[in-house]
DOMARPA-828503 format. One record per atom (N, C-alpha, C): residue in three letters; chain; atom name; x, y, z. Coordinates in steps of 0.001 Angstrom, whole numbers, always signed. Example, Ala and Ser with C-alpha at 12.3 -4.5 7.8 and 13.67 -1.06 7.14 Angstrom:
% DOMARPA-828503
('ALA' 'A' 'N' (+13190 -5690 +7800));
('ALA' 'A' 'CA' (+12300 -4500 +7800));
('ALA' 'A' 'C' (+13200 -3300 +7800));
('SER' 'A' 'N' (+12850 -2250 +7080));
('SER' 'A' 'CA' (+13670 -1060 +7140));
('SER' 'A' 'C' (+12900 +30 +7870));
This chain:
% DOMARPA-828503
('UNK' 'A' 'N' (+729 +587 +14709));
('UNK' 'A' 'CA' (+1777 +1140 +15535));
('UNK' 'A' 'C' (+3010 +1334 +14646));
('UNK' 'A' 'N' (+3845 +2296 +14854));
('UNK' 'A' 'CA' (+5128 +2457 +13840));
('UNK' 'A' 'C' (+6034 +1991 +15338));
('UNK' 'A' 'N' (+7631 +1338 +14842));
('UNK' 'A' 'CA' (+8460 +805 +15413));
('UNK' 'A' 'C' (+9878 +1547 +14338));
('UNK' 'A' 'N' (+10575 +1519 +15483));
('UNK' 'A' 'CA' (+12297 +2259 +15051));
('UNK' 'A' 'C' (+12673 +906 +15342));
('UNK' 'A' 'N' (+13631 +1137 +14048));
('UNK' 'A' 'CA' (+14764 +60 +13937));
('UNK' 'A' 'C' (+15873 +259 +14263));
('UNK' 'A' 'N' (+16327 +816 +15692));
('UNK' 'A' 'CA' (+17483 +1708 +15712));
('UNK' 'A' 'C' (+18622 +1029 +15165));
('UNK' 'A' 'N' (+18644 -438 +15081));
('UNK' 'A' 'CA' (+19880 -1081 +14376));
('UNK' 'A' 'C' (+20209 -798 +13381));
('UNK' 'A' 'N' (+18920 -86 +12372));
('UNK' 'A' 'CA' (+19316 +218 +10935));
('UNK' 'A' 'C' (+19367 +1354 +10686));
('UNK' 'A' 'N' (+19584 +2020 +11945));
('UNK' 'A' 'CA' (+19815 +3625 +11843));
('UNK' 'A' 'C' (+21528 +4241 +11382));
('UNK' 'A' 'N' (+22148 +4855 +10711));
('UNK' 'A' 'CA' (+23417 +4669 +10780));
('UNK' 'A' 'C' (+23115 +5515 +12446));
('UNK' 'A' 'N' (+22927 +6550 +12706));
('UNK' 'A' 'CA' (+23289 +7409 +14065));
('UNK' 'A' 'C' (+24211 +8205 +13844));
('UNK' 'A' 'N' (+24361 +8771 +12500));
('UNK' 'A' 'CA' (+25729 +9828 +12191));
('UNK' 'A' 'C' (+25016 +11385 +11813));
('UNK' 'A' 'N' (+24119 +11518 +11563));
('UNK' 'A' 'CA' (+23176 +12535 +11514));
('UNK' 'A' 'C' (+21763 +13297 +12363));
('UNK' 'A' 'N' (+21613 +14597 +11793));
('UNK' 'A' 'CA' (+19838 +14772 +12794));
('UNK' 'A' 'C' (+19016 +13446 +11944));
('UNK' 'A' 'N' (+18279 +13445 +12109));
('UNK' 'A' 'CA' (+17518 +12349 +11765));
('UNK' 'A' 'C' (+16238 +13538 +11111));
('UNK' 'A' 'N' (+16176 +13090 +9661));
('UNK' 'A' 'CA' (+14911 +13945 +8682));
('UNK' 'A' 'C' (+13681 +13949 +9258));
('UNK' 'A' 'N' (+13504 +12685 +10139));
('UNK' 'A' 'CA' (+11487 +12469 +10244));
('UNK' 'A' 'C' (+11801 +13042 +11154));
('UNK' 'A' 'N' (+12423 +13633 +12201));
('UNK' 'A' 'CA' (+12186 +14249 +13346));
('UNK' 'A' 'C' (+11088 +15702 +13372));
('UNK' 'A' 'N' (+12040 +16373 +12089));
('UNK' 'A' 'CA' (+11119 +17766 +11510));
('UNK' 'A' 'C' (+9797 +17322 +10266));
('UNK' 'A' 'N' (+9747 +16267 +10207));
('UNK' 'A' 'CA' (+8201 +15863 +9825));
('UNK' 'A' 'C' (+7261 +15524 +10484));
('UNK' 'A' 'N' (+7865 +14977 +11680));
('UNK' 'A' 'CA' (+6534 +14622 +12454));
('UNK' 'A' 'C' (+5721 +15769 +12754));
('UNK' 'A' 'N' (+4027 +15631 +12849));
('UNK' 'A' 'CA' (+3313 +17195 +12720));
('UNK' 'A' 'C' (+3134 +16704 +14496));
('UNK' 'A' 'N' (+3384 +15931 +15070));
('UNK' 'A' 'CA' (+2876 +15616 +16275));
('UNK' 'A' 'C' (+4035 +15715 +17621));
('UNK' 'A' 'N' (+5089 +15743 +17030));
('UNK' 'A' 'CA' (+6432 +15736 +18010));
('UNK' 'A' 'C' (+6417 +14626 +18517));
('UNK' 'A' 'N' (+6470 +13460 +18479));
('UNK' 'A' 'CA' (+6687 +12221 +18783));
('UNK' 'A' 'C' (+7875 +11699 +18498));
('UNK' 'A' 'N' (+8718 +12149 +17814));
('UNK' 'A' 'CA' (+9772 +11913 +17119));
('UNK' 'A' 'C' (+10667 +13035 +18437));
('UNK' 'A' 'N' (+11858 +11956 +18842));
('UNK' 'A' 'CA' (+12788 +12872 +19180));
('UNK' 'A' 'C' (+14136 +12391 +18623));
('UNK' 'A' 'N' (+14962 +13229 +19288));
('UNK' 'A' 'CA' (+16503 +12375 +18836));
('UNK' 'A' 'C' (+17361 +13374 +20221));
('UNK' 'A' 'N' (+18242 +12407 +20754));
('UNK' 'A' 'CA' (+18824 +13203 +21939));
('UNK' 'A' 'C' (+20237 +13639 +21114));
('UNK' 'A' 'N' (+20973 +13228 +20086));
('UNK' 'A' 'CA' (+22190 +14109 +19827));
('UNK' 'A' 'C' (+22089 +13336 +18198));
('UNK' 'A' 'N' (+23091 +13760 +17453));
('UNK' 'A' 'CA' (+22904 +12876 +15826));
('UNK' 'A' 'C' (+23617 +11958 +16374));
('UNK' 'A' 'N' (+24354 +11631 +17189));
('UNK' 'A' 'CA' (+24940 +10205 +16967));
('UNK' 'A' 'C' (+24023 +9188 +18196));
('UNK' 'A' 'N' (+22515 +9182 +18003));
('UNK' 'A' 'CA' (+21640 +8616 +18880));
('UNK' 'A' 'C' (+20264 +8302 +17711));
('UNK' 'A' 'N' (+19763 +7028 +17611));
('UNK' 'A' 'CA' (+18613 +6562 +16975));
('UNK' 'A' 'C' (+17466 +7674 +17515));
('UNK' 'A' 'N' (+16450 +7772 +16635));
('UNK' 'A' 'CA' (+15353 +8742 +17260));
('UNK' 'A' 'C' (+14803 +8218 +17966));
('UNK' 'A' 'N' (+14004 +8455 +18837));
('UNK' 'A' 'CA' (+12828 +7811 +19851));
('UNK' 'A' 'C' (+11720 +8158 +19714));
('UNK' 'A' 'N' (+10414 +6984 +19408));
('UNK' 'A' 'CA' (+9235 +7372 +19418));
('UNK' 'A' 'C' (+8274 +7321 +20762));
('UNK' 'A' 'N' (+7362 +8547 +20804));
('UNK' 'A' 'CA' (+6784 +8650 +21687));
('UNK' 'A' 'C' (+4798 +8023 +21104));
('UNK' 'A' 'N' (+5048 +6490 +21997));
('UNK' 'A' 'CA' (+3804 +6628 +21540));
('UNK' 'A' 'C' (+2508 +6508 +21599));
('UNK' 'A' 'N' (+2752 +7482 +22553));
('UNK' 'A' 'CA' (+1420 +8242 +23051));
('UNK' 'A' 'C' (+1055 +9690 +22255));
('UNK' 'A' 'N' (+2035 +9903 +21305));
('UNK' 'A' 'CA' (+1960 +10962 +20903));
('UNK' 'A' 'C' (+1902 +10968 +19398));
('UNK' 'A' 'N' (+2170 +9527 +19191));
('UNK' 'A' 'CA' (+2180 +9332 +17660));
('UNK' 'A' 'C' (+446 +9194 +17070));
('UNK' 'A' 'N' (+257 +9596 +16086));
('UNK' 'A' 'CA' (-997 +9198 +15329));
('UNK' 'A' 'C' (-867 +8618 +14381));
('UNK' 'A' 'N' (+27 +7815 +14030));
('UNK' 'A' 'CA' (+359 +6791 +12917));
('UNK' 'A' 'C' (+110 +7452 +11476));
('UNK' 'A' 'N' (+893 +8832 +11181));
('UNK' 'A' 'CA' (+3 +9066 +10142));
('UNK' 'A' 'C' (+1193 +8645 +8652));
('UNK' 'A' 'N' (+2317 +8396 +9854));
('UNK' 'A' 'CA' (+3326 +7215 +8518));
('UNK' 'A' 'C' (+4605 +8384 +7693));
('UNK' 'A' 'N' (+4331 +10034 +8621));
('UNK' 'A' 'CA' (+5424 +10388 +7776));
('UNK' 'A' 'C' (+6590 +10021 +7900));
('UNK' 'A' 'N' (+6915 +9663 +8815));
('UNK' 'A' 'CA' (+8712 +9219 +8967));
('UNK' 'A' 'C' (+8620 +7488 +8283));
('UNK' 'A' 'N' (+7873 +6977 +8501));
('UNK' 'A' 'CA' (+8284 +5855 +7898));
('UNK' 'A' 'C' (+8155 +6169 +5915));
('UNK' 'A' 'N' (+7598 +7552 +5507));
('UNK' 'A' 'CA' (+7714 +7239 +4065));
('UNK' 'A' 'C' (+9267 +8175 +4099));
('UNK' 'A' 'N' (+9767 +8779 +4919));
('UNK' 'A' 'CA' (+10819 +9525 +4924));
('UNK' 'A' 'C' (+12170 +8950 +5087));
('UNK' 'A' 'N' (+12006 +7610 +6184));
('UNK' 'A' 'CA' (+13029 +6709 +6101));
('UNK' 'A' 'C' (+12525 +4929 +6302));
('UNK' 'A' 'N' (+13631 +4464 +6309));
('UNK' 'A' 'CA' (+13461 +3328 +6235));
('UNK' 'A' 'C' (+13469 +2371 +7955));
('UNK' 'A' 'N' (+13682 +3358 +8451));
('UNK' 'A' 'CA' (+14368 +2780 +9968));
('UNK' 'A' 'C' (+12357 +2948 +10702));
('UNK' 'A' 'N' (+12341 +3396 +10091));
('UNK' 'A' 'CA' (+10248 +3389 +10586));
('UNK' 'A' 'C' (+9665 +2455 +9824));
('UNK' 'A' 'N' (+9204 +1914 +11145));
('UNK' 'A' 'CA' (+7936 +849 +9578));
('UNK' 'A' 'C' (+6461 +483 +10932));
('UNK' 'A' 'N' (+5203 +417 +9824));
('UNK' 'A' 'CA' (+4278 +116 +10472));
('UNK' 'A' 'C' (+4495 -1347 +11188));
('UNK' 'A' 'N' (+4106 -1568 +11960));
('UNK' 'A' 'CA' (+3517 -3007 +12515));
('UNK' 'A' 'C' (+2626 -3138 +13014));
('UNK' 'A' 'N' (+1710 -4060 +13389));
('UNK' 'A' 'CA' (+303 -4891 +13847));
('UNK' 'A' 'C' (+517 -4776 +15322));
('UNK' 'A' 'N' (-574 -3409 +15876));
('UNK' 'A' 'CA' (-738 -3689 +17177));
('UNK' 'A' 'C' (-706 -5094 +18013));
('UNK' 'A' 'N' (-730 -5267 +19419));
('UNK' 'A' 'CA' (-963 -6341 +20255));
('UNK' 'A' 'C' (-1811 -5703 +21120));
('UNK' 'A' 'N' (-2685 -6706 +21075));
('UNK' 'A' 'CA' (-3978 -6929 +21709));
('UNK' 'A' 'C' (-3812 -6312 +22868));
('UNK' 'A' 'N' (-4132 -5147 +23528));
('UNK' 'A' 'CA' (-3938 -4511 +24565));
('UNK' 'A' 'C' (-2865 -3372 +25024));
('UNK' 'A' 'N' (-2267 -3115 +23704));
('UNK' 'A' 'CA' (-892 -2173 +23809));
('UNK' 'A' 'C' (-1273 -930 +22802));
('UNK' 'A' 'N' (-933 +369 +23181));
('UNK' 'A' 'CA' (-812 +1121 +22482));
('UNK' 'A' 'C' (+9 +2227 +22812));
């Protein structure tokens, strides 16, 4: 599963992984707003997390996706 760190987002810009994601899972409602992942729509394929730092993989839970 990928997770936003919106704390470590500054929120002063568009956000880069938004136009990488090939899946649109990635949104952002204005630049001064953390992106939001959709994820049902994500396929973990990790571009925003090699694009920034505010994405990072983590270890599903047993029954969540």
């Amino acid at each position: 599963m990928i997770s936003v760190n919106a704390a470590a987002c500054p929120q002063n810009h568009p956000c880069p992984a938004v136009r990488l994601c090939p899946t649109g899972a990635l949104t952002q409602d204005n630049v001064f707003s953390a992106p939001r992942l959709d994820q049902e729509l994500c396929t973990e394929c990790g571009a925003c997390a090699s694009a920034c730092h505010v994405f990072s993989r983590v270890a599903d839970e047993v029954g969540v996706r």
